[in-house]
Structure formats: structure tokens, C-alpha cells
C-alpha positions as CSV (number, residue, x, y, z in Angstrom):
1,X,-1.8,-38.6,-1.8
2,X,-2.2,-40.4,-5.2
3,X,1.9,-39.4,-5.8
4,X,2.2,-39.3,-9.9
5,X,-1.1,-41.1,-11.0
6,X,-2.8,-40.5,-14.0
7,X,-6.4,-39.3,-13.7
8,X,-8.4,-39.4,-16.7
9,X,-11.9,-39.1,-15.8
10,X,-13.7,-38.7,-12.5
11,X,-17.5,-39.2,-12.4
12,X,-19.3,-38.4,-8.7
13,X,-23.2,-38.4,-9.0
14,X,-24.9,-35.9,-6.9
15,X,-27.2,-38.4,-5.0
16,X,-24.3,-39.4,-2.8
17,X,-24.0,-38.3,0.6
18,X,-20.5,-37.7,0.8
19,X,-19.3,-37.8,-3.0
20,X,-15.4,-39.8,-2.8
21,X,-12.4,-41.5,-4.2
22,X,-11.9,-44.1,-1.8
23,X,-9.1,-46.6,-1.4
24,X,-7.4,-45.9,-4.8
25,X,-5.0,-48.5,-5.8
26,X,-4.8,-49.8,-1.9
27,X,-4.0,-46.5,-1.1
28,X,-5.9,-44.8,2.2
29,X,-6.8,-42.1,0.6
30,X,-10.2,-39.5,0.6
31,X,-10.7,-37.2,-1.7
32,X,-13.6,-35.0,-2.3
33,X,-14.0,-33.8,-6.2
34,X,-14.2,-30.1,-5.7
35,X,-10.9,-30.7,-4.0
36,X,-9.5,-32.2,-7.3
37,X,-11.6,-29.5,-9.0
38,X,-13.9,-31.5,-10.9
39,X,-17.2,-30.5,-12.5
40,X,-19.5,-33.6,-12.6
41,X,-22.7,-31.4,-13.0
42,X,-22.8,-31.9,-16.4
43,X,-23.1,-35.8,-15.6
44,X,-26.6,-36.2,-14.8
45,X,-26.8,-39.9,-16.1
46,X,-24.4,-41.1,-13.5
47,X,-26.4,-42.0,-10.4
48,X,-24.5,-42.8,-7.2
49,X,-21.0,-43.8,-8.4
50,X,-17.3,-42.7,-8.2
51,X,-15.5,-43.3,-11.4
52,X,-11.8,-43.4,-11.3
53,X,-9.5,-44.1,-14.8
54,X,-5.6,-44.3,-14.1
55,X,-4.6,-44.4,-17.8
56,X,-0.9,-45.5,-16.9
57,X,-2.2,-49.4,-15.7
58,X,-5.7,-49.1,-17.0
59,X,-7.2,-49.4,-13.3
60,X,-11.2,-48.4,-13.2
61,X,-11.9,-47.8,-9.5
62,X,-15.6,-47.3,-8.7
63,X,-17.0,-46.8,-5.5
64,X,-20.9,-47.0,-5.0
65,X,-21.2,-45.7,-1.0
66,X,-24.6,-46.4,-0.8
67,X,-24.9,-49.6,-2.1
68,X,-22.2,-51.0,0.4
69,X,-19.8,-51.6,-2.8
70,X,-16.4,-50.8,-1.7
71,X,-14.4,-51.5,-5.1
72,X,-15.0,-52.0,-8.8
73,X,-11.4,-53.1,-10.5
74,X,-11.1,-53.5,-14.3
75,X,-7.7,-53.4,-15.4
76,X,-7.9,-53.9,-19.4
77,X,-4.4,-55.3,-20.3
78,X,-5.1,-58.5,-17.9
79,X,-9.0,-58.6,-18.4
80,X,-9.4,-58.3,-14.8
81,X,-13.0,-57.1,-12.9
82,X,-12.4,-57.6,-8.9
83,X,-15.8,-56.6,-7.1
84,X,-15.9,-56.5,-3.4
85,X,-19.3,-56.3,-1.2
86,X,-18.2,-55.7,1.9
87,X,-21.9,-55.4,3.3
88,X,-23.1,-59.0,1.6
89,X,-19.7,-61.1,3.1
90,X,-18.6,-60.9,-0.8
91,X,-14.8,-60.8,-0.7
92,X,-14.0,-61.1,-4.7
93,X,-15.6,-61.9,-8.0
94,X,-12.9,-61.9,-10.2
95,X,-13.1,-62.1,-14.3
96,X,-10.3,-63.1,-15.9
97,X,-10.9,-63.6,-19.9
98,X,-7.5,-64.6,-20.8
99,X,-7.6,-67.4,-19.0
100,X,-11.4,-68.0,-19.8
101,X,-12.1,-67.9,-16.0
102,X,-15.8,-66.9,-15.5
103,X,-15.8,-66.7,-12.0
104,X,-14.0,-66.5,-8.5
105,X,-16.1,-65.9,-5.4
106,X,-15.4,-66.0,-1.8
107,X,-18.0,-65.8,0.7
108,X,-17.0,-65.4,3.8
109,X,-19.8,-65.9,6.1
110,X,-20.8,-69.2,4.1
111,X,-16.8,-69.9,3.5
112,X,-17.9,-70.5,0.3
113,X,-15.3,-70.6,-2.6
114,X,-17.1,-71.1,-6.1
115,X,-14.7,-71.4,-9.6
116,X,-16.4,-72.1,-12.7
117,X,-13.9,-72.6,-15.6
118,X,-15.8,-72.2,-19.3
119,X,-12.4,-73.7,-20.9
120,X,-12.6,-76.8,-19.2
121,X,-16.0,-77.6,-19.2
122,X,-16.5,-77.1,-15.5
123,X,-19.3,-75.5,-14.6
124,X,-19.1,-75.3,-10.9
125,X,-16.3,-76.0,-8.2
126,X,-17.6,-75.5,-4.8
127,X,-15.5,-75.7,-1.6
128,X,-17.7,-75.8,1.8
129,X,-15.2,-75.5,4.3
130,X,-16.5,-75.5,7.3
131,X,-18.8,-78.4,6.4
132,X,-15.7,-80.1,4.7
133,X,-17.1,-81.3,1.9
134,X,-16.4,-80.6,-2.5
135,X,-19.1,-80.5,-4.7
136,X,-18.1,-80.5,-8.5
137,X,-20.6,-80.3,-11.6
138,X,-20.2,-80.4,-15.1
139,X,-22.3,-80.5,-18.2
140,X,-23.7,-84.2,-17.3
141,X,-22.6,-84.8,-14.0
142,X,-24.7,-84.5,-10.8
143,X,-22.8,-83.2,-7.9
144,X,-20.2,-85.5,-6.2
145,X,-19.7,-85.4,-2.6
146,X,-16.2,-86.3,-0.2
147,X,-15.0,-86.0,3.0
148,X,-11.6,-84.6,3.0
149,X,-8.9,-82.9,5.2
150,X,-7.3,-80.0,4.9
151,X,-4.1,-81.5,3.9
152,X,-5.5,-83.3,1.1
153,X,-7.0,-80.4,0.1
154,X,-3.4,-78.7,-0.1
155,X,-1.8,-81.6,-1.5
156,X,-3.9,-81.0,-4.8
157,X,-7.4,-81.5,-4.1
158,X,-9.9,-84.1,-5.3
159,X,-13.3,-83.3,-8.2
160,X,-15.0,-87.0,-7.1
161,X,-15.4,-89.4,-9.8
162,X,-16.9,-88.3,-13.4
163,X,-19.6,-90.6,-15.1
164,X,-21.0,-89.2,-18.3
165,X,-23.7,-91.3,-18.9
């Protein structure tokens, strides 16, 4: 099911219900680790977690069942960490150190988008959009509100006025 992948190490703790690989690289796949014929006995450490290493694109897939964490992303050569919490409404927190992006998260059931950008002094970027409304804060800034379509939003967006005193 995983065609030619590379599988480096696979870590299942015990304390799972149904121990898994889940969803590995998009792919629908299931597969128990005595099917793969792996012995994670010796791994007493690992509590509740599916670790996945594909050494070819440097993918770390982890699935944590009981915590309602359906993926765990790091791929090294682009500094990337994607979580998704499907149970909390979380659809990404995304890491990306190359770029000096702290944070990307998506909330669904707040429709939330949050960016904070170290780089550029930004601390926060918040996008509300069901209530319409941007909130942007910086080092010495208090939050700055607007009312704004959703064409100006596509049309490049607005981060209020800036007063450093």
C-alpha cells in the first residue's frame, strides 16, 4: 500500500487500542505493526504513539489515536511541523523556520486564522471571519480593529494603522 517508501523506524506503544499507521503521506492506508513485522516491545518509553520515518523525503508521521491527534508532519529539509486536531476544530499549526514563521493556525469552529511572523516583528495577525473584523499587534501596538469585505481582503488585505508611541 505504501508502493516503494522507505521505512526507517516504526514506534507503536502498547497502551493503544488498535496500534496503526494511519494516513501515511495522504495515503488511505492501515497497517497494523505485526503485519509489517515490527518488534516495539523493546520500546517501553513510548507511550501511545505511532512513529513513522520515510528517510527518502524526511517525513515523520505520528499518530496519537487516543488523544484525537490525527497527524504529526516534520519534514527536515523544509523545516516543516503540520499538526492536525481533528477532535479540537485544529486544522494546521504549521512551523516553518526558514522563513522564520512561528505559527499558522486555523480553527475552524472559531474561523480563526492566527500568523505570527518573528522576522517582521509581528506578533499576532488575527483574521475573524465570521465576525469580519482584523486584529493586528505588534511589540507596542494595541490591537487595531476594521470592517472589511471579502474582496478587500483578497485584494491584499489591511494591518490598521501603526502608532509606536
Amino acid at each position: 500500500m505504501l508502493g516503494n517508501r522507505t521505512f526507517i523506524n516504526v514506534y507503536v506503544a502498547e497502551k493503544l487500542s488498535s496500534p496503526c499507521i494511519l494516513g501515511v503521506l495522504g495515503l488511505d492506508c492501515s497497517c497494523r505493526p505485526e503485519v509489517l513485522g515490527l518488534d516495539y516491545s523493546c520500546r517501553p518509553g513510548v507511550l501511545g504513539l505511532d512513529f513513522v520515518v520515510l528517510e527518502s523525503l524526511d517525513w515523520i508521521v505520528v499518530v496519537l489515536e487516543s488523544l484525537d491527534l490525527i497527524a504529526v508532519v516534520v519534514l527536515e529539509s523544509f523545516d516543516w511541523i503540520v499538526i492536525v486536531l481533528e477532535s479540537l476544530d485544529w486544522i494546521a499549526v504549521v512551523v516553518l523556520k526558514s522563513l522564520d514563521w512561528i505559527a499558522v493556525v486555523v480553527l475552524k469552529c472559531l474561523d480563526w486564522i492566527a500568523v505570527v511572523l518573528e522576522s517582521l516583528d509581528w506578533i499576532a495577525v488575527v483574521v475573524l471571519q465570521s465576525l469580519d473584523w482584523i486584529a493586528v499587534s505588534k511589540h507596542q501596538i494595541t490591537l487595531k480593529l476594521c470592517q472589511l469585505s471579502e474582496a478587500d481582503l483578497l485584494e491584499g488585505g489591511y494591518v490598521g494603522d501603526t502608532d509606536d508611541t
